[in-house]
C-alpha positions in Angstrom: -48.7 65.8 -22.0 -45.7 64.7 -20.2 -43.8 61.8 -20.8 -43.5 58.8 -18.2 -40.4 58.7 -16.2 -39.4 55.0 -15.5 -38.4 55.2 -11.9 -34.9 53.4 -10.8 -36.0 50.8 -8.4 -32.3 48.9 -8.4 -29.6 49.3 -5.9 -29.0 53.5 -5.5 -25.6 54.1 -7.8 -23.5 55.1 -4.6 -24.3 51.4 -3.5 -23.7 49.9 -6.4 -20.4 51.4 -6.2 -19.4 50.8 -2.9 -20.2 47.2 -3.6 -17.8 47.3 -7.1 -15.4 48.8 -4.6 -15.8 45.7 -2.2 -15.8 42.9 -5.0 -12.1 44.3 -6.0 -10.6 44.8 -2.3 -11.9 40.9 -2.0 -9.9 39.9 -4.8 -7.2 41.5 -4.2 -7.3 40.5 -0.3 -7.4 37.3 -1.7 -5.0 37.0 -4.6 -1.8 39.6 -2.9 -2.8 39.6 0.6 -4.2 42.6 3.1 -0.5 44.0 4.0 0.5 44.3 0.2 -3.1 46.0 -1.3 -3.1 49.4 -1.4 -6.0 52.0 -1.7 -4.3 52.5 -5.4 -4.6 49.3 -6.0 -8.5 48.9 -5.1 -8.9 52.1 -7.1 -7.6 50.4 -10.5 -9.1 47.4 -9.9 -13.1 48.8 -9.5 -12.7 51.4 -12.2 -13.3 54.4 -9.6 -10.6 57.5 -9.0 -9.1 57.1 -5.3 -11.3 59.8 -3.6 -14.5 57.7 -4.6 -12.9 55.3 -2.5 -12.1 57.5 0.3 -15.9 58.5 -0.1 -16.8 54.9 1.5 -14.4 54.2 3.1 -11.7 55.8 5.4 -9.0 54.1 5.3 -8.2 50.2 4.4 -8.8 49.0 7.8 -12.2 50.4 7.3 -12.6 48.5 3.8 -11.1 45.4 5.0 -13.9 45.7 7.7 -16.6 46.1 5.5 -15.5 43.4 3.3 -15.8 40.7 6.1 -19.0 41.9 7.5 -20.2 41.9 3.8 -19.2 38.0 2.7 -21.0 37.8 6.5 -23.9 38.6 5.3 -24.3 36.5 2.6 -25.0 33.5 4.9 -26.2 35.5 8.0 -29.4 35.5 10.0 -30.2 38.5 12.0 -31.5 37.6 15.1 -34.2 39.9 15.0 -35.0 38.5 11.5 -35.3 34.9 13.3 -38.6 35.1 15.4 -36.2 33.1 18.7 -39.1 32.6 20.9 -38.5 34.0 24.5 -37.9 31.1 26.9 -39.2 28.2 24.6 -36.7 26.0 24.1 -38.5 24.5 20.7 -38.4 28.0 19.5 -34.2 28.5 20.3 -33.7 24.8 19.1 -35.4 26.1 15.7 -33.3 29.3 15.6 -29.7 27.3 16.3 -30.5 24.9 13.4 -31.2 27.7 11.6 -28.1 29.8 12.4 -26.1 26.6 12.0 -27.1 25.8 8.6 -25.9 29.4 7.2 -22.6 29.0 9.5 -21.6 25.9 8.3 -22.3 27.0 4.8 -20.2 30.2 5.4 -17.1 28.8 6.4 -17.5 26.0 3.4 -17.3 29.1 1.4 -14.0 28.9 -1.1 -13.6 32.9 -0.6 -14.0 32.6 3.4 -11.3 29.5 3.2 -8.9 31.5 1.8 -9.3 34.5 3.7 -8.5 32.3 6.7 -5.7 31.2 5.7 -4.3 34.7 4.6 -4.9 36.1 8.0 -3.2 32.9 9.2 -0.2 33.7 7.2 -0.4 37.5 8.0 -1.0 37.3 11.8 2.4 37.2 13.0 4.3 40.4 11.0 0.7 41.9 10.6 -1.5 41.2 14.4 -3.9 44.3 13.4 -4.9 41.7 9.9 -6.1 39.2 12.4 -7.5 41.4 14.7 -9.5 43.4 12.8 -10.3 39.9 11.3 -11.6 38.3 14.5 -13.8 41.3 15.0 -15.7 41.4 12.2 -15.8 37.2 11.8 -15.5 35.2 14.6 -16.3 37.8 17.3 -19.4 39.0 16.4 -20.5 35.8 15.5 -20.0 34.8 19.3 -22.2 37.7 20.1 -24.8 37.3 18.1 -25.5 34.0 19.1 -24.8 34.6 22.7 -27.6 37.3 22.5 -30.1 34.1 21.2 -29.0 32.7 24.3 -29.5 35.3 26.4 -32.6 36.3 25.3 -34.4 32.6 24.9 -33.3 32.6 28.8 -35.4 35.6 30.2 -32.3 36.4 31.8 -31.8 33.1 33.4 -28.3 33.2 31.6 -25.7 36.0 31.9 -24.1 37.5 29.1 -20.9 35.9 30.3 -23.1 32.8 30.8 -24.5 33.1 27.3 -21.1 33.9 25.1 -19.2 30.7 26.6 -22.4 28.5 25.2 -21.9 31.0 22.2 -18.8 29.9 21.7 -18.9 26.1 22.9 -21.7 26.1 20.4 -19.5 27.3 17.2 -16.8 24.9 18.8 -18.8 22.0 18.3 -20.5 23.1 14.5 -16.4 23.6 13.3 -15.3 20.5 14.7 -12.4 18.5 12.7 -13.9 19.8 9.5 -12.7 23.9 10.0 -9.4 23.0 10.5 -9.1 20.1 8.0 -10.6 22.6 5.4 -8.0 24.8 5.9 -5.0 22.7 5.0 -7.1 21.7 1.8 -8.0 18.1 3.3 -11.7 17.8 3.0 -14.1 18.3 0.4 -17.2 21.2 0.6 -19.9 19.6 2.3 -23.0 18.3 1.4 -26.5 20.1 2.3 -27.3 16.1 4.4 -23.6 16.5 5.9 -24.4 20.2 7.0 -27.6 19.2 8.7 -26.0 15.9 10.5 -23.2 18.2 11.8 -25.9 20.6 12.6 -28.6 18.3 14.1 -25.6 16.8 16.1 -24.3 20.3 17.2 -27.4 21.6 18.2 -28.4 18.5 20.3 -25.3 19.0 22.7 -25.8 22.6 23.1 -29.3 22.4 23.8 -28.2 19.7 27.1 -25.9 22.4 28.0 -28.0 25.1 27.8 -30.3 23.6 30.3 -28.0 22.3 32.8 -27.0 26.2 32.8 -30.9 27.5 33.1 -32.1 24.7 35.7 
């Protein structure tokens, strides 16, 4: 009779090393800056030979990418994974708290504080750091949210329409508090601070976005 094979049901080994390659590219991001890590470096520092890394990723614009988009996701809500009802305004009110919450909580995040001000200190010898930066953070953050918009709007809103609320919308959840977290002046906040800035943020948008659908 044949013996029992216990099936692997964890993360597929290729994953598991694409993430080990993605934990060490953070830290080294983090502790020698984006300009000065190297695709050796990254290599050492996970334990893989160079071509594995090659194997994920292209190049180290192409890492740098995915390491954004993956601290990202830690805190992110799809917006297909948030039911945003179409044209209820409870429904988009629900969905913005929502969004907010894992925002706010994203850019209280020690790593995501310190990549900020890396790219900050990068951005003027290295523009590509904070562009490909902006792309993968910011930016799609503004879309993703504008598309809540849009959508909640039956197409009341444009997409042009949609990203400025996007945007006045992340405006108003940063506040003083990004900025004063970047020179090191205010503590992480609390989960009742997160959801007064939140309830506070959400309120103003919400008058916006129906002066803009009326």
């Amino acid at each position: 009779m044949p013996k029992s094979v216990t099936k692997n049901v964890g993360r597929p080994k290729s994953e598991e090393k694409r993430q080990q390659i993605l934990d060490a590219a953070v830290d080294l991001f983090l502790s020698h800056g984006v300009t000065a890590t190297s695709m050796d470096a990254v290599a050492k520092a996970s334990g893989v030979s160079k071509q594995t890394v090659y194997s994920h990723f292209a190049n180290k614009d192409d890492l740098y990418t995915a390491a954004i988009e993956s601290k990202c996701q830690e805190y992110w809500l799809a917006p297909e994974d948030l039911g945003c009802c179409d044209g209820e305004t409870d429904g988009l009110k629900h969905t913005l708290e929502l969004v907010g919450v894992q925002l706010l909580r994203l850019l209280s995040d020690p790593q995501v504080i310190s990549m900020f001000r890396i790219v900050i200190s990068e951005a003027k010898n290295a523009p590509e750091v904070a562009q490909l930066f902006y792309q993968a953070g910011p930016r799609k953050s503004v879309e993703d949210i504008a598309h809540l918009f849009h959508k909640a709007s039956k197409g009341l809103l444009t997409m042009d329409d949609s990203i400025s609320l996007a945007i006045q919308f992340l405006n108003l959840l940063k506040g003083d508090f990004h900025i004063r977290s970047l020179f090191g002046l205010d503590e992480t906040l609390s989960s009742m601070q997160i959801k007064k800035k939140v309830d506070a943020s959400v309120n103003s948008i919400m008058i916006l976005y129906q002066n803009k659908i009326s």
